[in-house]
N, C-alpha and C positions, 0 to 999 in steps of 0.2 A: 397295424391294419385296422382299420374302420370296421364297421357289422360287413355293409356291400358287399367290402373286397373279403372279410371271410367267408359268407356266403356263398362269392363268387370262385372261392379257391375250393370251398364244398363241393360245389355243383362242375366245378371240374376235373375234382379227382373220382367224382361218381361218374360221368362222361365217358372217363376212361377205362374205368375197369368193364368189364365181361362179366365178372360171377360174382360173388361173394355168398358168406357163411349165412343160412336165414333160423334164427333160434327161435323155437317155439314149445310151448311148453306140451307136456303128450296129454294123452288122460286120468296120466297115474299122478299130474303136476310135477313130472319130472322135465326138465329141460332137454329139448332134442333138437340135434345142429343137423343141418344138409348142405352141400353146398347148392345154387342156384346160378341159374344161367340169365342174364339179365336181359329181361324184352327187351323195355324200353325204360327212357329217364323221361317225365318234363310233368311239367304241373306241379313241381315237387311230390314226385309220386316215383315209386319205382316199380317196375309192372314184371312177371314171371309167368311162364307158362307152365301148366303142372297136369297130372291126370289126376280127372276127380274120383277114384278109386286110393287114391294115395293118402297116409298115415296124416300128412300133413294138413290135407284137407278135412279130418276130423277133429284135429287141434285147432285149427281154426278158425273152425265154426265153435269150438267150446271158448277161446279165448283168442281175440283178434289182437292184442297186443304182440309183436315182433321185436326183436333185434336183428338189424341186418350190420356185419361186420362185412370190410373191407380194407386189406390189407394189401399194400404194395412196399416190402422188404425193399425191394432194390433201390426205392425211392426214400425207403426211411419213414414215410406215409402211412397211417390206420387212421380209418373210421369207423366209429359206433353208431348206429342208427338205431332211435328207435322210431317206431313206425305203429299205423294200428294198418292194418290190415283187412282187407273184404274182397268176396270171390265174384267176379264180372263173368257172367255168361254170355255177353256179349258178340254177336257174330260180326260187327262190325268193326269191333277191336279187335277181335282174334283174327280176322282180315290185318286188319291193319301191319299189327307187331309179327305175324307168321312169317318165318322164313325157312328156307332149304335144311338148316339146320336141326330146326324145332320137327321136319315131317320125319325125321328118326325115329322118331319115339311116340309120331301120331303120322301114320301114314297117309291115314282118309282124311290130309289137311285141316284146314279151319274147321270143316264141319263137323270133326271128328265129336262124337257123342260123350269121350272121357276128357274133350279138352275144356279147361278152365284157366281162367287169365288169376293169376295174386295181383290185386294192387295194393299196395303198401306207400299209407302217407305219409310222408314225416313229420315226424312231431318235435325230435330233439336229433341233433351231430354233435360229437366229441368227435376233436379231429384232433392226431398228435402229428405233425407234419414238420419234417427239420430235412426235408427237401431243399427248402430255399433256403434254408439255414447252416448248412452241412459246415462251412469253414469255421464261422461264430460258435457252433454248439462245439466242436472240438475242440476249438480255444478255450471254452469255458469249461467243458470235459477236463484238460489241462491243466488249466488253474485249480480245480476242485482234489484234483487227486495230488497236486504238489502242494496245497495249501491244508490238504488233510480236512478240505470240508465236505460239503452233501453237493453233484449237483442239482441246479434245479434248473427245469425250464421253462423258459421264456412267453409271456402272452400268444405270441405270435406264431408259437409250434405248438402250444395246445389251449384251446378253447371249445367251449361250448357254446352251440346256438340255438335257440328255440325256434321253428318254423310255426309254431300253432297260433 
């Protein structure tokens, strides 16, 4: 695979998922995991909606770097995102990405006075992905444990890419 198409396999396994893990670190510098519900993807950005009364939102403002994880077992698929992070107050975003889902938890809609948008840019993806690979990586599975070696994988199931 070229940069493009890893990229392009990046931006389609973030596409698809719904939530993922967003790590950040608290006030004590300890690392604290949520999971998130994903507004939106595009601009290389990934966008969350959160209240600004929330734990998170004080960590963020102390330290905008993130890790956004994204795991799809079934597929055999994980992503590492890191990202820097900043809070969009935004009414015309918070239009934008709002849907039926998000008024659970802010009832008084976009205008809601505790809604804030996370955007989170990406800066680096590790992607370990043996989706496309599933036959090849068993075979090689196969060979490692009848030949009593290590295995190892392949470019092509895990790379990193820098977006900055």
């Amino acid at each position: 695979m070229n940069r493009n198409e890893q990229i392009a396999r990046i931006k389609e396994v973030i596409q698809e998922s719904t939530t993922c893990m967003m790590i950040s670190q608290d006030t004590n510098n300890k690392m604290s995991a949520r999971p998130m519900a994903k507004a939106s993807f595009e601009e290389n950005a990934l966008w969350f909606f959160t209240d600004l009364s929330s734990g998170k939102v004080s960590e963020l403002r102390k330290e905008q770097e993130v890790l956004l994880n994204i795991s799809k077992p079934e597929k055999n698929t994980y992503l590492t995102i890191r990202a820097m992070s900043e809070l969009d107050f935004s009414l015309a975003k918070k239009e934008k990405y709002f849907n039926p889902f998000v008024r659970a938890w802010f009832p008084d809609g976009p205008k809601s006075e505790s809604l804030v948008l996370v955007k989170c840019n990406i800066k680096e993806v590790e992607i370990w992905d043996s989706s496309l690979y599933k036959l090849p990586q068993l075979l090689k599975i196969g060979k490692a444990l009848v030949k009593g070696e290590q295995y190892e994988s392949s470019k092509e199931e895990n790379y990193k890419i820098s977006f900055a």
